[in-house]
C-alpha positions, 0 to 999 in steps of 0.5 A: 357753125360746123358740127361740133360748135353746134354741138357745144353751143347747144351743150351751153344752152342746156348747162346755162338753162338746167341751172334754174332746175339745179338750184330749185333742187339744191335749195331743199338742202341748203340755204341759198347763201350756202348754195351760191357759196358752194356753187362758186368754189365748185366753179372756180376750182375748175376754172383755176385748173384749167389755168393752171394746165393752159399756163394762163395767168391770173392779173396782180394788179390791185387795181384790176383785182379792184374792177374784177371784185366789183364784177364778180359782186354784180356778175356772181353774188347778187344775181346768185343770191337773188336767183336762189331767194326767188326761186324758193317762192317761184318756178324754175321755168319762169326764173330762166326766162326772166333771166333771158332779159338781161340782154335786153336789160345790158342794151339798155344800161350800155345805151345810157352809161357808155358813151360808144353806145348811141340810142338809135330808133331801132333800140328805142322800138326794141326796148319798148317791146322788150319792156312789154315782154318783161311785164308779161313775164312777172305777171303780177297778176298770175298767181301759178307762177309763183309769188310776185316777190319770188319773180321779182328777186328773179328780175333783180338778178337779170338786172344785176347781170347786165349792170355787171356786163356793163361794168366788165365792158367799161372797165375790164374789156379794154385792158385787153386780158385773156377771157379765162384769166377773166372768168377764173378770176373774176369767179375766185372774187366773188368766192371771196366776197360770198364766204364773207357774207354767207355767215349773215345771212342765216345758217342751218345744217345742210341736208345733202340727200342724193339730189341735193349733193348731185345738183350742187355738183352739176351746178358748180362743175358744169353750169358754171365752170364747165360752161364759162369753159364752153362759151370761150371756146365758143367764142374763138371758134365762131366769134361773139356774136354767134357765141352770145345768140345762146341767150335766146336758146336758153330760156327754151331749155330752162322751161323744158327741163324745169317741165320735164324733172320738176312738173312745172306748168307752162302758161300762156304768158310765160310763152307770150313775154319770153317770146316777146321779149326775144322779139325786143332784143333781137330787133334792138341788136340787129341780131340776123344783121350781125349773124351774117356778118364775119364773127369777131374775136373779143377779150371779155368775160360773158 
């Protein structure tokens, strides 16, 4: 990568990895339906912009608009959802670090649901590491990280991800349509499907003190639409494997920001799990393998 893709790949990393951070803070003043709410309409509304400027359509197929909807739920609402739920009784350091399983997790559901994915030994050894990992990281037994249900909503959002990776991969890829009128409308989808239901799942008052307000606007301007933005570039420029490595860079930033801004503690098991569960995904992919191999061009939503 020449200066400037690393420059934006570090630049996704810490925009990926200080939305744990973000969300912990805007929680002090919204409810998470209210969070995940403002969040995607923040996000959305950029994305939209930018199609709006680069002419890029949005598909009008009901059909598409169908497969797109069910991205979103899977991609954008339950994850956001859970991630908000969970970090109310658990740590942001832990909750970007769980999150840095949903590799490991896609691997996984792909190897079972998609028929171009064969299960190989090298998987089979990556997976069992990256499942040691995941239960070093939940700790049932360490109370400092937060409640085991808090860490468990947390999880339940990376496997959400990876169901939604899955289903763009099997449903969404092969009709070949343009990554950012994927993402801005796979974004207004789940908008839609966030305003339906953010009515039942409690209301209160918003309190939107000056962190509170600041962070619902980094989290939906930079972490999720800026950052989409990021990533295709990202992927043009030096192709989808290289691109995709962000997610084991990450969960570094989620624990140094959520160490630096809100005091959370780092323990040996948070370092342990997330290091093995790396290890699981990295060798199941054959990741330094692909790394050195001509990048690819692709057509899917992250």
């Amino acid at each position: 990568m020449d200066k400037a893709s690393v420059a934006r790949f570090l630049l996704l990393a810490l925009l990926w990895g200080s939305s744990f951070t973000l969300i912990k803070v805007s929680l002090e003043g919204l409810t998470p339906g209210q969070l995940v709410l403002s969040r995607l309409i923040l996000g959305a509304a950029v994305l939209l912009s930018i199609a709006a400027v680069r002419k890029v359509a949005l598909p009008r197929s009901a059909q598409i608009w169908g497969h797109i909807a069910a991205a979103g739920l899977f991609g954008n609402v339950i994850p956001f959802l859970l991630l908000s739920y969970g970090e109310k009784t658990t740590g942001a350091g832990i909750a970007g670090v769980l999150i840095g399983a949903s590799p490991l997790l896609t691997l996984a559901l792909a190897t079972a649901a998609l028929p171009t994915e064969r299960a190989t030994s090298r998987k089979a050894v990556g997976l069992v590491l990256g499942f040691i990992g995941v239960v070093l990281l939940i700790g049932p037994w360490h109370e400092s990280l937060g409640s085991l249900s808090g860490r468990l909503a947390c999880f339940g959002a990376a496997v959400s991800y990876a169901i939604g990776f899955v289903y763009v991969r099997k449903y969404l890829s092969p009709l070949g349509l343009a990554p950012l009128s994927l993402a801005a409308s796979q974004l207004v989808a789940a908008a839609v499907l966030q305003a339906i239901v953010t009515p039942f799942l409690g209301w209160r008052t918003p309190d939107f003190t000056g962190p509170v307000t600041m962070s619902i606007v980094l989290l939906g301007l930079f972490s999720t639409g800026l950052a989409y933005v990021l990533y295709f570039r990202l992927i043009g420029d030096v192709g989808a494997t290289t691109a995709s490595a962000v997610n084991y860079v990450v969960p570094v930033f989620a624990v140094l920001v959520s160490v630096l801004f809100l005091g959370e503690h780092v323990t040996w098991n948070l370092i342990a799990g997330g290091l093995v569960v790396l290890v699981g995904v990295a060798y199941a992919e054959n990741r330094l393998g692909q790394l050195r191999k001509t990048p690819e061009k692709v057509g899917a939503v992250r």
